[in-house]
Structure formats: structure tokens, C-alpha cells
C-alpha positions as CSV (number, residue, x, y, z in Angstrom):
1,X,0.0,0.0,0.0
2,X,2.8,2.3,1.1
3,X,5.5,1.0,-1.5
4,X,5.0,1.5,-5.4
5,X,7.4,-0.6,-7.1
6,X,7.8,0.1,-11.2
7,X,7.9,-1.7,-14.2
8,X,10.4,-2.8,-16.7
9,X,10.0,0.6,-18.5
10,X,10.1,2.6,-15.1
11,X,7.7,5.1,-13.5
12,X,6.6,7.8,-15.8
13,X,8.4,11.4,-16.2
14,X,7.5,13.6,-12.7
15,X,4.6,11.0,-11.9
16,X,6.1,10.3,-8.2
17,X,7.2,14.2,-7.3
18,X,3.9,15.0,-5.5
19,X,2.9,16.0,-2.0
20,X,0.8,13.7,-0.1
21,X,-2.5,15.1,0.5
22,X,-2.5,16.2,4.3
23,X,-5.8,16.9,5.9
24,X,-6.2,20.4,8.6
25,X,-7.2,17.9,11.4
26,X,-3.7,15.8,10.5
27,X,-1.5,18.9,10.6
28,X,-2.9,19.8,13.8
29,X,-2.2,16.9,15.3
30,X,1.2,16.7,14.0
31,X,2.1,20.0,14.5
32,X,0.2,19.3,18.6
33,X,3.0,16.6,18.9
34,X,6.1,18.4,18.0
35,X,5.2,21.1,19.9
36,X,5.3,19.0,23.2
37,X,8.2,17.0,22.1
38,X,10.4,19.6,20.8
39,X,9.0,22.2,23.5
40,X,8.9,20.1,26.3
41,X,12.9,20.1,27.5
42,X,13.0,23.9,26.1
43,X,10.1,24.7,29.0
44,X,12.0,22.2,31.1
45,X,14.9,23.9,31.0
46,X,14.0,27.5,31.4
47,X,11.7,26.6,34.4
48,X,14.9,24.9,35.8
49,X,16.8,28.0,35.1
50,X,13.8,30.5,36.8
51,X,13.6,27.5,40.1
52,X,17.1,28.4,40.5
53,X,17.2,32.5,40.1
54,X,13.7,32.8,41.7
55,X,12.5,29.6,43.3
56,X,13.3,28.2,47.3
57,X,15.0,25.1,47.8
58,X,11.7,23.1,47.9
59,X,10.8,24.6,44.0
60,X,14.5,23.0,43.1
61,X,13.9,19.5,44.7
62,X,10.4,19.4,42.9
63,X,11.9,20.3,39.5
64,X,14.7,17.8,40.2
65,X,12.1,15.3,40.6
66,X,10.1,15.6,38.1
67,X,13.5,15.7,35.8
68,X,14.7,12.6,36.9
69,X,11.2,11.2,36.9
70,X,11.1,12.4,33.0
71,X,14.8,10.9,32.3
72,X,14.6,8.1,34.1
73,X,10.7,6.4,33.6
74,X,10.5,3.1,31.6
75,X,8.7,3.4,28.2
76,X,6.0,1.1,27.6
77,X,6.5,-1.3,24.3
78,X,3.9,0.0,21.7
79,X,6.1,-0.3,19.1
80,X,3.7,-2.2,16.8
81,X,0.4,-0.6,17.4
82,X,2.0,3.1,17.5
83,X,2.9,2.0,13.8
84,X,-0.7,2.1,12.4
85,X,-1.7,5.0,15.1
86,X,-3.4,7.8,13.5
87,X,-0.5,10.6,14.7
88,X,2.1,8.0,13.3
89,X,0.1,8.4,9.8
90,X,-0.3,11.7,10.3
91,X,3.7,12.6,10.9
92,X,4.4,10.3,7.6
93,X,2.3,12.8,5.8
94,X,3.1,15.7,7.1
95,X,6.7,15.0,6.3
96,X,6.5,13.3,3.1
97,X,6.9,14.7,-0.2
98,X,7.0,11.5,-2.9
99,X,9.9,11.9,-4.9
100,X,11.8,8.9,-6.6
101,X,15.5,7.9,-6.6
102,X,16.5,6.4,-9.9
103,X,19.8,5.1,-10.9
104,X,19.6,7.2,-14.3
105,X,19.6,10.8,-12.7
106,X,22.7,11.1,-13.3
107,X,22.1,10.9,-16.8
108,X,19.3,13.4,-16.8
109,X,21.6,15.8,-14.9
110,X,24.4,15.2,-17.4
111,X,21.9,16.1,-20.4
């Protein structure tokens, strides 16, 4: 489903150079996730930064906690299932643009 494989003659001139169609509800969701998992140690680290100009000792112990609790928590094996989750699918098309890798593009950049 994922995987177009040509034949003898190869794919047609430009016919795999498109972008994936990418719903508003998808990109939300995609760009949700990256949000919290790029943002997340940013916000980490700044509210480590303010504990330590502005906080007590007690604000510091509670954000070392919760760091180590972050660095150190075992992640659960969803491995398989996470595959064919719906923000998985989403990421795939928000970052895919369908281009094609031939051996002969050398050629055409030659000509």
C-alpha cells in the first residue's frame, strides 16, 4: 500500500514528485505533537533556570524530581500498534513529499 514498485520501463516522467495530501485535522495533530516533544525540554529547562534565580529550595527538589522522573521512567513497548496509530500516519504525511530515486539521474543531470 505504502510501497510503489515500477515496471520494466520505469515510473513515468514527474509521476512520483507530488505532496501527499495532508488533511487540517492531520497537521494539527502533527504539529500538537512536535510542539510538546520539541518544546517540552526547552520549558523544562527555562523553568529549571527561573527555580534556580527565583525559586526556594523546595521549587528546586520538585523540579529535580520531576527531571529525573522524565529521564529516568521506563517506556512502555507500543512499538507495533504506534505504527498504524493515527498521529504516526499523520507525521508520515506531514513530512513526506513523494519523490523517486532512480539510478539514471545522473544521466538526466548530465543532459
Amino acid at each position: 500500500k505504502y510501497t510503489v514498485v515500477s515496471d520494466e520501463g520505469g515510473f513515468a516522467q514527474a509521476s512520483q514528485n507530488s505532496q501527499a495530501p495532508l488533511s487540517t485535522a492531520d497537521s494539527v495533530l502533527a504539529l500538537t505533537f512536535l510542539s510538546v516533544v520539541m518544546g517540552g525540554p526547552v520549558v523544562l529547562m527555562a523553568s529549571g533556570i527561573a527555580c534556580i534565580i527565583f525559586g526556594s529550595w523546595v521549587h528546586c527538589v520538585y523540579w529535580l524530581t520531576t527531571a529525573l522522573a522524565l529521564a529516568t521512567h521506563p517506556l512502555p513497548d507500543v512499538a507495533a500498534p504506534l505504527a498504524r496509530s493515527r498521529l504516526s500516519l499523520a507525521l508520515y504525511r506531514y513530512f513526506s513529499y513523494r519523490w523517486l530515486w532512480s539510478g539514471d539521474d545522473g544521466e538526466h543531470g548530465e543532459a
